[in-house]
N, C-alpha and C positions, 0 to 999 in steps of 0.2 A: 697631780697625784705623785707620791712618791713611790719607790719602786725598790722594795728590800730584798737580799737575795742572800742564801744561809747556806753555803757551800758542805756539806759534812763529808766523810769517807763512802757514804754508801748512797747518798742521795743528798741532790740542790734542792732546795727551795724557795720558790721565789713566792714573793706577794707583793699587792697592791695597797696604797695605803692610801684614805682622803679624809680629809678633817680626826687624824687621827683615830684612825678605823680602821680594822681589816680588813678590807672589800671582796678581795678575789685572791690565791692562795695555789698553786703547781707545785707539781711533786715530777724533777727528774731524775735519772741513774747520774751518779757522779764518773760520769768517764772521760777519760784522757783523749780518747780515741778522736774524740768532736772538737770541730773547729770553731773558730768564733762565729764565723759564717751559718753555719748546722745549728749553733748556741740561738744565734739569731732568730731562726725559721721556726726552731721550736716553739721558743717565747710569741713572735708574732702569731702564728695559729692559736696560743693562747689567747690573744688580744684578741682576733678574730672575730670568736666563739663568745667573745662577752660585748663585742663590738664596741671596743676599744681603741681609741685612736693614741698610738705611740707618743706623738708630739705631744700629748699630755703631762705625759714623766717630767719633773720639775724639778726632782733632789733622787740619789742612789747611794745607798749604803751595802756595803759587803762584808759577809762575816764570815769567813775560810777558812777551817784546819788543814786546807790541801792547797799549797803554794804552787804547786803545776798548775791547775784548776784555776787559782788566781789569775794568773797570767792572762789567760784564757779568756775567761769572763772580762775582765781588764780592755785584752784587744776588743770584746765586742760593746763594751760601752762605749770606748773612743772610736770605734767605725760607724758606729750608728747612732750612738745618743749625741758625742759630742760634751757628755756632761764628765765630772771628774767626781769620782765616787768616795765616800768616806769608808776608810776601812779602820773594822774594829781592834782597837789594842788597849794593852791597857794603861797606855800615856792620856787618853782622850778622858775629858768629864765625866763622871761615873754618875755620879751621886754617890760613891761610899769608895773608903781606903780599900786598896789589893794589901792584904796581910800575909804576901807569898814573899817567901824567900827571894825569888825572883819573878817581880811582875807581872814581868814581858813573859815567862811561859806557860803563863794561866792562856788555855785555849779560848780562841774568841766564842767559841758557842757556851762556852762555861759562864764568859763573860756574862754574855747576853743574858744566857735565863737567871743568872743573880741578877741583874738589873733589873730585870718585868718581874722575879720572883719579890723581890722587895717593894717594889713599886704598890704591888697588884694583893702581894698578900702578906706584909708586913715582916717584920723579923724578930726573936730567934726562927730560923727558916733552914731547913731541908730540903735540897732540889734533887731528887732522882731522876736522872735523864737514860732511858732506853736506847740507845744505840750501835752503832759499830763495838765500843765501849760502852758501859755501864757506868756512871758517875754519879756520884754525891758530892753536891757543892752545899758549903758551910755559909751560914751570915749569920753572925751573932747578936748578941741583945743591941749591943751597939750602932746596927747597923752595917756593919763590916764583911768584907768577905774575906776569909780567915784559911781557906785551904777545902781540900775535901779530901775524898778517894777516887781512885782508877781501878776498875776491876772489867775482865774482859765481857764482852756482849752477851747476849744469850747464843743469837748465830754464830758470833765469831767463835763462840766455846764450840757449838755441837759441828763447826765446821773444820775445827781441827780436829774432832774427835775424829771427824769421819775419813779426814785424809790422814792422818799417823798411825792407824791402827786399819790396818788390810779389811779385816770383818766385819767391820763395822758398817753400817750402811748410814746415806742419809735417812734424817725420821722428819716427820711433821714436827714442828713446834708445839708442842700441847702438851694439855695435863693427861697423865692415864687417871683411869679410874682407882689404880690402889697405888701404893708406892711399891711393893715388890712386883715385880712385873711377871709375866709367863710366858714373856718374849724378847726378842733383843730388842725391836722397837720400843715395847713399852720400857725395857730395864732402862736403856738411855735417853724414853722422856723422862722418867723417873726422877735420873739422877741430876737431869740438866734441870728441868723444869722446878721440879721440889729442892733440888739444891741448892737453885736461886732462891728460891721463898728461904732459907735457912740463911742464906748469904743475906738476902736483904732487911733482914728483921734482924739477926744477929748484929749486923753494920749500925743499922739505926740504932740500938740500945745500945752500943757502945758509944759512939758520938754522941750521943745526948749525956749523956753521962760526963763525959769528958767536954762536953760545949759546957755542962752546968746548970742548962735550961732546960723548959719542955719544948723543943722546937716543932714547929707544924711542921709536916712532911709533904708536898707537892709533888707530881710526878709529870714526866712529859717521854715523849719518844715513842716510838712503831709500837714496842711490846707493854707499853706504860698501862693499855685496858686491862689487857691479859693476865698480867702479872697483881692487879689491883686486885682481884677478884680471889686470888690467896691470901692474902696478907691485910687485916688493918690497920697497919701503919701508914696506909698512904691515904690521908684526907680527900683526894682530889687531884684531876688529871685534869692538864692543862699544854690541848697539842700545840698552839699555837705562843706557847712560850719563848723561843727563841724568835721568831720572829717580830713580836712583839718590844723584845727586848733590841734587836739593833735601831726600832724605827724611835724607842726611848732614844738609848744614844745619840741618835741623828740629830732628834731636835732639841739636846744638851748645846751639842756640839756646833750648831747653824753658826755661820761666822754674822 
């Protein structure tokens, strides 16, 4: 089996893969704090619980936005697998040209879901990823991946609101029932929640406009249900997108 594992700002992911298949799929905190040893114990109790035998892992691919994190995970494949992991960038076989100014600083999770995003649901293609950040990654009719946007998360928004502004309290993530609120809770689901729905439909029709096509829209990330259920510009949520996408790479890349 092969063993993919998707490092982002807020949380790991690792999964299982066999005969090119998702099999089994962990969700942990991304922190610095854990050693490679702690990295270890965790994953095994996963293995455990499915009864799993480690010696199984046959190939390892890593795809990091967090280079401390890297390290990390690094030492604990070479303490315990013994195998030498392929990490995602974008010098490795794609199946499509990076049309970035520079490459090398398309994020490898950006990578990933244009890859499974093409793969899996062809292009012109819009990838809306829910997380830490907010991202729109571009593939054009060609094929290609051509750039996107950056725009902050839904959390990371309501979590500076709450720390730069004394008042402010933290709120639940959700929709209120109206857009003007009657309270400070609601005022600032309001404005985070329905602000996104404006962000994100406004984004989409300008990009499509400016791609030239009618690109499908895909969605993937923690808030990707949530947020689908305002807006129909997103055809389809697909969590398991990035993942998918580095075990494509892996076996582009098999020497």
């Amino acid at each position: 089996m092969d063993l993919m594992i998707d490092i982002g700002n807020t949380h790991t992911v690792v999964g299982l893969f066999s005969e090119d298949k998702l099999k089994h799929n962990w969700r942990l905190s991304s922190t610095l704090l854990r050693t490679e040893d702690e990295i270890w114990a965790v994953l095994t109790s996963f293995f455990k619980n499915i009864d799993f035998q480690y010696q199984n892992i046959t190939g390892i691919a890593i795809s990091s936005v967090v280079p401390n994190l890297t390290l990390i995970y690094d030492r604990m494949v070479d303490k315990y697998l013994g195998i030498t992991p392929l990490y995602i960038n974008a010098q490795l076989d794609l199946g499509m040209d990076i049309l970035y100014e520079n490459p090398n600083a398309v994020g490898a999770d950006r990578i990933c879901n244009a890859v499974a995003g093409k793969e899996k649901y062809g292009f012109p293609l819009i990838i809306l990823d829910f997380g830490t950040a907010t991202t729109f990654d571009c593939i054009d009719s060609n094929g290609n991946y051509i750039g996107g946007v950056i725009c902050p998360g839904i959390e990371s928004a309501a979590s500076i609101l709450h720390h730069k502004a004394a008042k402010l309290p933290k709120i639940d993530l959700e929709f209120p029932e109206k857009i003007i609120g009657t309270n400070t809770d609601e005022s600032m689901q309001s404005g985070i929640m329905y602000g996104f729905i404006e962000l994100i439909n406004g984004l989409l029709e300008k990009i499509s406009v400016e791609m030239g096509d009618q690109p499908r829209v895909i969605a993937t990330g923690g808030f990707a249900s949530l947020i689908s259920t305002k807006t129909d510009r997103i055809e389809e949520i697909d969590l398991e997108l990035n993942l998918v996408g580095i075990h494509n790479i892996y076996k582009r890349n098999l020497a």
